[in-house]
C-alpha positions as CSV (number, residue, x, y, z in Angstrom):
1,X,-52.9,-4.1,7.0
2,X,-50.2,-1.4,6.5
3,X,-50.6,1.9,8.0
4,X,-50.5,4.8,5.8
5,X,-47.7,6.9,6.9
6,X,-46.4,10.3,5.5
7,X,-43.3,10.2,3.6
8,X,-40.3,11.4,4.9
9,X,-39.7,15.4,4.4
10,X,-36.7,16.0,3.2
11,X,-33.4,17.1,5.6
12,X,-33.2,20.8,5.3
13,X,-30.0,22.7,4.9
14,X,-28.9,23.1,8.2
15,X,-29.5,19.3,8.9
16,X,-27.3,18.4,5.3
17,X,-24.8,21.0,6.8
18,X,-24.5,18.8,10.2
19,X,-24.4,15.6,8.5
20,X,-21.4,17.1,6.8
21,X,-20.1,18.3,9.7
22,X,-20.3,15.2,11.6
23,X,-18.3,13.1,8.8
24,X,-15.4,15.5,8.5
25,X,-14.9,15.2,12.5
26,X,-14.9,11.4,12.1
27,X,-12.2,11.7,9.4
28,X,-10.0,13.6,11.3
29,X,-10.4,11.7,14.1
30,X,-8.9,9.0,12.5
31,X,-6.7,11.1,10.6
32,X,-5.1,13.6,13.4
33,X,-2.1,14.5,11.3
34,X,-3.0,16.7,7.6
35,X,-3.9,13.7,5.7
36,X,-0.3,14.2,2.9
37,X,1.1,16.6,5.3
38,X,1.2,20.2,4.2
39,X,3.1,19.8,0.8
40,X,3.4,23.6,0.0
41,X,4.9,24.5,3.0
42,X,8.9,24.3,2.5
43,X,8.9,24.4,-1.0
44,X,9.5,27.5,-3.9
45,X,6.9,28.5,-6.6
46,X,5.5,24.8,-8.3
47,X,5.5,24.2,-11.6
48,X,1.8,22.7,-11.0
49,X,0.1,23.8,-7.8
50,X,-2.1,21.3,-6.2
51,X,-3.3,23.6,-3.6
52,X,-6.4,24.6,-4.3
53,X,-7.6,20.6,-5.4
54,X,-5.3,18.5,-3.4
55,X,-6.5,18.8,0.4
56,X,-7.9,20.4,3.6
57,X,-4.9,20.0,5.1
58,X,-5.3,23.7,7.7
59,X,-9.2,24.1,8.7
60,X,-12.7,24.7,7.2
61,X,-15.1,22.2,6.0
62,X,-13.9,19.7,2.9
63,X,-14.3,20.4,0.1
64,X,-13.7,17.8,-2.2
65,X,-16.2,15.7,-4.3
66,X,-15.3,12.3,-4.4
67,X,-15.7,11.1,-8.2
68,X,-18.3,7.8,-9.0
69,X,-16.1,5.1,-10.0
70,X,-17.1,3.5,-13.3
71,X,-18.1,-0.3,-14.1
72,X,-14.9,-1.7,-14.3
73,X,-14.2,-0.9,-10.5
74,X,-16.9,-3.0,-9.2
75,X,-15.2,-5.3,-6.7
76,X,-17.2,-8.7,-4.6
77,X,-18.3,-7.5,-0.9
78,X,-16.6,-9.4,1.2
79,X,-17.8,-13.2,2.4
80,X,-18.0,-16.8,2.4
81,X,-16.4,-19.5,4.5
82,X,-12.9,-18.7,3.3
83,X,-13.4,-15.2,4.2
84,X,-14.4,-16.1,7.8
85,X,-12.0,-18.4,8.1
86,X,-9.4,-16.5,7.7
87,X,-10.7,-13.4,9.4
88,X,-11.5,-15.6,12.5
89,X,-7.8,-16.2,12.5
90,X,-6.8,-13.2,12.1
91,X,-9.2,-12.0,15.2
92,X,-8.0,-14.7,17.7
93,X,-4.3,-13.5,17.0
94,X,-4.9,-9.7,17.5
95,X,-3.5,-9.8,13.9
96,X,-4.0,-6.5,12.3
97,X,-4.3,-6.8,8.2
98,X,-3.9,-3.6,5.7
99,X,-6.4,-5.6,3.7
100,X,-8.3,-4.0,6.1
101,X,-6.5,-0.7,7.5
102,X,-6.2,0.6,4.1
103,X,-10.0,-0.2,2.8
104,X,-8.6,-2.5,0.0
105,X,-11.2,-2.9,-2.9
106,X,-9.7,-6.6,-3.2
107,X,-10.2,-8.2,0.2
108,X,-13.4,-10.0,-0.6
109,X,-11.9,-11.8,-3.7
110,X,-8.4,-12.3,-1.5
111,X,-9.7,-13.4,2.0
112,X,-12.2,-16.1,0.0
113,X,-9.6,-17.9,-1.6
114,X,-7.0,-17.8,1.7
115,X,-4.8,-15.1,0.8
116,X,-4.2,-11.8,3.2
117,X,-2.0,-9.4,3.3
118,X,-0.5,-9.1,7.6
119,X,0.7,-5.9,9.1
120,X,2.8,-5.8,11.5
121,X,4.1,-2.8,13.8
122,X,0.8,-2.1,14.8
123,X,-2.0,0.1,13.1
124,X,-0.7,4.0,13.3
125,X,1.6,5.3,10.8
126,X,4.3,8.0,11.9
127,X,3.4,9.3,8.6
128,X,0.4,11.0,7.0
129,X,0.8,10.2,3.1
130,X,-2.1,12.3,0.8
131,X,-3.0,8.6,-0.6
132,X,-3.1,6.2,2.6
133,X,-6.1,5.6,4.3
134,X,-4.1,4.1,7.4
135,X,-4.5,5.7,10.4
136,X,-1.4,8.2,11.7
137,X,-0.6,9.3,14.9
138,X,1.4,8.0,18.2
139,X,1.8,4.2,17.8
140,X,1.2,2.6,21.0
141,X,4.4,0.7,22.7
142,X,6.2,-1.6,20.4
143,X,4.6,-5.1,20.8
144,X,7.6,-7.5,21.0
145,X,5.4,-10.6,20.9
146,X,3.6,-9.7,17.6
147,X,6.3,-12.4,15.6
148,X,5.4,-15.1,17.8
149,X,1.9,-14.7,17.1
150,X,2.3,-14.0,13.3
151,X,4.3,-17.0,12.6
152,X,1.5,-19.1,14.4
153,X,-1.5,-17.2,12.8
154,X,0.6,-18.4,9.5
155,X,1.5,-22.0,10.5
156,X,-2.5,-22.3,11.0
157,X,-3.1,-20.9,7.3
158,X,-1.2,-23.1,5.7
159,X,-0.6,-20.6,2.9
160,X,1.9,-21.1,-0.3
161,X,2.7,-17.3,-0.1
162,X,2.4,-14.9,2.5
163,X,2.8,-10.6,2.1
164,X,3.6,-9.0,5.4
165,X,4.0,-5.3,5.1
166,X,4.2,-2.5,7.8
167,X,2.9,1.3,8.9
168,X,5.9,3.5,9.2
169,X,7.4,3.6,12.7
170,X,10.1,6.6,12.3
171,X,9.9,7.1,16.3
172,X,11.9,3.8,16.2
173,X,15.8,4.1,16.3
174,X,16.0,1.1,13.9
175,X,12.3,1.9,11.9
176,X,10.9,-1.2,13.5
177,X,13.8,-3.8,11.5
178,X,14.4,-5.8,14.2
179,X,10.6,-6.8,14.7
180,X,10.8,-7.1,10.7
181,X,14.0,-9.4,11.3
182,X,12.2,-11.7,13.7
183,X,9.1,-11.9,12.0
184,X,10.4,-13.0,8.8
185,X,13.1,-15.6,10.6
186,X,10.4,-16.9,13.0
187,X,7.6,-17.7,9.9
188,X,10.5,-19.3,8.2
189,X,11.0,-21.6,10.7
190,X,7.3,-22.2,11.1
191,X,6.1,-22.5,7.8
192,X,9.0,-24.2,6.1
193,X,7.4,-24.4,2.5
194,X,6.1,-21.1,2.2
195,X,7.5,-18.5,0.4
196,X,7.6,-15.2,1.9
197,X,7.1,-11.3,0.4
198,X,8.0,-8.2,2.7
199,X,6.5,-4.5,1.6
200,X,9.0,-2.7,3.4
201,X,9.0,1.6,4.2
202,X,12.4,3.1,3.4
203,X,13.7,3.5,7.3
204,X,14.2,6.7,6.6
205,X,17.1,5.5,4.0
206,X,19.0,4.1,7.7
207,X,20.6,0.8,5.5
208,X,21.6,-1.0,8.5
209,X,18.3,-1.7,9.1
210,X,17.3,-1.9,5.9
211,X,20.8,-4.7,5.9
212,X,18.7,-6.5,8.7
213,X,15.3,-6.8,6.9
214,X,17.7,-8.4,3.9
215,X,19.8,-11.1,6.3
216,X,16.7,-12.4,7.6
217,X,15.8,-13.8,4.4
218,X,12.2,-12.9,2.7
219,X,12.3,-14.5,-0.9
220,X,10.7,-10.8,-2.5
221,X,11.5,-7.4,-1.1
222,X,9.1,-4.8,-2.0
223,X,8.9,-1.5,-1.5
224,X,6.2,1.0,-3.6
225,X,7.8,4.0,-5.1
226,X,3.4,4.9,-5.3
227,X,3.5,7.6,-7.7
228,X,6.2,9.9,-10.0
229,X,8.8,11.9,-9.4
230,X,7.0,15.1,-9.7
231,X,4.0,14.4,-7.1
232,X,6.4,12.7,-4.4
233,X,5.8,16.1,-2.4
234,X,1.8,16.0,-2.5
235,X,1.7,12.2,-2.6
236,X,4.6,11.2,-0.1
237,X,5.3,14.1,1.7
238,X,8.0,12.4,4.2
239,X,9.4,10.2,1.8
240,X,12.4,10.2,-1.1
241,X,12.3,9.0,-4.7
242,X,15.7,8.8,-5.0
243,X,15.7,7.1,-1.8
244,X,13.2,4.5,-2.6
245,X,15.1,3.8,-5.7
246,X,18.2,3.5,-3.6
247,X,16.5,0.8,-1.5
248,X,15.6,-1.4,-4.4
249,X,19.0,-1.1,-6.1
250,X,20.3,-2.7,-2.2
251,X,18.1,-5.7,-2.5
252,X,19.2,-6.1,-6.4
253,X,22.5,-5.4,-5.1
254,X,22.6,-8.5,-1.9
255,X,21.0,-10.9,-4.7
256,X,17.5,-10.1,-3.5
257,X,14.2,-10.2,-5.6
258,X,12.7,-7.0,-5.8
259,X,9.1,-5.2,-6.7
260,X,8.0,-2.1,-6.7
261,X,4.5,-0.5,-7.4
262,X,2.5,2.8,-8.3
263,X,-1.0,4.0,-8.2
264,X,-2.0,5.9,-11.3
265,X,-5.1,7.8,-11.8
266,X,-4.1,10.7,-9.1
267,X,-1.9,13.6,-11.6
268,X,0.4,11.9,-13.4
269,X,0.3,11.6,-16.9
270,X,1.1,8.7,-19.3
271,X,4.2,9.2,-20.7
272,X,5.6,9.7,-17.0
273,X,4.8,6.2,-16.4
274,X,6.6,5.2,-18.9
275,X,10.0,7.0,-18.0
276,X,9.4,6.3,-14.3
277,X,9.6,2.8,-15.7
278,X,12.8,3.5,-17.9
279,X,14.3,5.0,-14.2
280,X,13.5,2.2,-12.0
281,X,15.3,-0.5,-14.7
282,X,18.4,1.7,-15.0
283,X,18.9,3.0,-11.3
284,X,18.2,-0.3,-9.6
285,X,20.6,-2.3,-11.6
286,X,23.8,-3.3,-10.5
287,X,27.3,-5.4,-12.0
288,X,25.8,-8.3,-13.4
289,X,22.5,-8.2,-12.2
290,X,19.1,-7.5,-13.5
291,X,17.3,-4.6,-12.0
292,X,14.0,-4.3,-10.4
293,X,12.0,-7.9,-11.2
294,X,8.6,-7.2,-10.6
295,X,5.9,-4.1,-11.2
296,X,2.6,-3.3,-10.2
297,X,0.2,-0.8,-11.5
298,X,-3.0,-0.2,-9.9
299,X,-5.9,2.7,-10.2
300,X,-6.0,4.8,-6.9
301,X,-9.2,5.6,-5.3
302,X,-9.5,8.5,-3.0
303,X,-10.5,6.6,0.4
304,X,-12.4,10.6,2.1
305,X,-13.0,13.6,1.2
306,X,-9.5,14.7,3.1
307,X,-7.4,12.5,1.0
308,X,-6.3,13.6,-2.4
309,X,-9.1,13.4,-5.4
310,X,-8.9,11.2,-8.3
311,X,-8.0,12.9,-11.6
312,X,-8.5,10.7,-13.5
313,X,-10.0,6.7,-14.0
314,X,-7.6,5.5,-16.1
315,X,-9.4,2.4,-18.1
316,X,-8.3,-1.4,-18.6
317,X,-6.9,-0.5,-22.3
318,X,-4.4,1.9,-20.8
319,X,-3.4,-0.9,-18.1
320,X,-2.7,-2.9,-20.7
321,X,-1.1,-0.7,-22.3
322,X,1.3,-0.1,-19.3
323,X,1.8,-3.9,-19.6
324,X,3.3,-4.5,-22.2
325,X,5.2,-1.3,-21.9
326,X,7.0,-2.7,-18.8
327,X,7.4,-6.3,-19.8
328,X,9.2,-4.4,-23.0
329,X,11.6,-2.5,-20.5
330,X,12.6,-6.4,-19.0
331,X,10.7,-6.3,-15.8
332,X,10.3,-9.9,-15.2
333,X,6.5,-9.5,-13.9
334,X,4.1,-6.6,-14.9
335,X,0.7,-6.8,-13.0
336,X,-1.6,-3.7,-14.2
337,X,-5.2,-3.5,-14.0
338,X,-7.7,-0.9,-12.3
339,X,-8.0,-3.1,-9.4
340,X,-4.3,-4.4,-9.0
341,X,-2.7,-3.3,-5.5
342,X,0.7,-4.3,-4.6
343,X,-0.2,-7.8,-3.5
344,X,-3.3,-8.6,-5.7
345,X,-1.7,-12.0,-7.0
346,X,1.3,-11.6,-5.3
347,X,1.0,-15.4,-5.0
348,X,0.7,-15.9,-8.6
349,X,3.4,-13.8,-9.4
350,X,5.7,-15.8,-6.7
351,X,4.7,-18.3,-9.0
352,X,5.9,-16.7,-12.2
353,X,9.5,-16.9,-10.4
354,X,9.6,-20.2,-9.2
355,X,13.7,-20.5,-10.6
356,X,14.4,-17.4,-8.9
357,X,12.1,-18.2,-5.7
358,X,13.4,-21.8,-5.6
359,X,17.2,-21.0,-5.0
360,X,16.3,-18.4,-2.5
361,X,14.9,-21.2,-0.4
């Protein structure tokens, strides 16, 4: 027989308070750089100030309350064999995944059907972006057998199409390119029939390097631009737009296929979507080539209270929207949808640009 016990009494104010307390300090121990840096701090009077919304990027408790996410951002928790497959791989190579780092809503749906997204360069990002839940800080010394083991982890997959991305390792003198190099020559070689995507940082716009990434061969280059113009100083801090469209116009420029993407939902407003869009097809083109191939959309979601807050969900008619909107500027590939992040069906957009893909090979 059950014994009749009391209910619960409810935490009291001080004990909430602690609570509180208790998850900030985790946050920030995984986050010891300002989460977006401090964005106000070099710059004149804003034409928008984020300040008091944006972030706790000095001291003080957080403040910010994270927003409930409606229906359409439901996403499958993750399981199944393929799932444990793949993460059992992933495990034995001391792999490290930004499915993973980065809390992505897609991982269960991805990882079930064989498809992940590998980072290489290890787990801490020189940088502390106001979007990114990857951890920043000190990376530890450069492992120089990590393309070994990522070209084995992906002979063992057997995959059609691989993403391999990196944190940002400014402390670098080449950014990290000559680990990118290596990798990307050394899964060639084992995985013959696979094609291959890069999500490259900028290197700090250094173009040798960026020149080495290219000669090694990936069949996509992609590097996200993640937001507009205007918000590059609250939304990537340490980073360019200019820059970043600079890089893409290189890859168009050495024959390369290139993709970009950007998170909406986090300031900007629609019709700035839509002339980032006219930007990116006339600054990346060069003599005789098409520009920028492929674009993603995707709705971001605030991964703590110390990253910056959603303004808005934007809902699948608007992703549609965005769509068609790009496949009407000539961007070969659109992929927009709440739940779309840079490689969500990166392999069926590979697929999409077979021709292309093919001659690459």
């Amino acid at each position: 027989m059950a014994l009749d016990r009391p209910p619960p009494s409810p935490a009291s104010p001080s004990e909430v308070a602690a609570l509180a307390d208790e998850a900030v300090r985790r946050t920030l121990a995984r986050h010891p750089r300002p989460a977006g840096g401090d964005p106000v701090k070099n710059l004149g009077a804003p034409v928008v100030s984020l300040t008091g919304m944006v972030l706790n990027n000095t001291e003080g408790p957080a403040q910010l309350a994270m927003k409930r996410k409606p229906a359409w951002l439901k996403a499958k928790v993750p399981g199944g064999p393929g799932y444990e497959r793949l993460k059992s791989i992933m495990d034995e190579h001391k792999l490290h995944t930004v499915c993973q780092e980065a809390g992505c809503p897609n991982m269960g749906e991805c990882w079930s059907r064989g498809v992940a997204t590998i980072m290489i360069l290890g787990d801490t990002c020189t940088r502390a972006c106001g979007f990114c839940n990857v951890k920043t800080g000190r990376p530890a010394t450069l492992d120089k057998d990590e393309p070994r083991r990522v070209a084995e982890s992906l002979r063992l997959m057997g995959l059609k199409h691989v993403v391999i991305t990196s944190v940002n390792r400014d402390e670098l003198p080449d950014g990290g390119a000559g680990i990118w190099a290596e990798t990307i020559l050394r899964t060639r070689d084992a995985c013959p029939t696979m094609s291959i995507e890069v999500l490259i940082p900028d290197f700090e716009g250094h173009w040798d390097a960026l020149q080495m990434v290219i000669d090694a061969g990936p069949h996509i280059i992609n590097h996200n631009l993640e937001t507009i113009r205007r918000m590059y100083p609250a939304v990537r801090p340490s980073a360019k737009f200019d820059r970043s469209l600079e890089l893409l116009r290189r890859v168009k420029e050495a024959g390369g296929v290139a993709k970009t993407g950007i998170m909406v939902g986090i300031g900007e407003r629609d019709e700035e979507v839509l002339e980032l869009m006219e930007e990116v097809r006339e600054k990346t083109g060069v003599a005789n080539r098409a520009s920028c191939d492929i674009l993603t959309i995707g709705q971001y979601l605030q991964p703590t209270r110390n990253h910056l807050p959603v303004e808005r969900f934007v809902t699948p008619e608007q992703f549609a929207m965005y769509k068609t909107e790009g496949l009407r500027r000539g961007f070969k590939v659109v992929e927009s949808g709440p739940l779309v992040r840079s490689s969500y069906h990166a392999d069926h957009q590979a697929d999409e640009l077979t021709d292309i893909l093919t001659m690459r090979r």
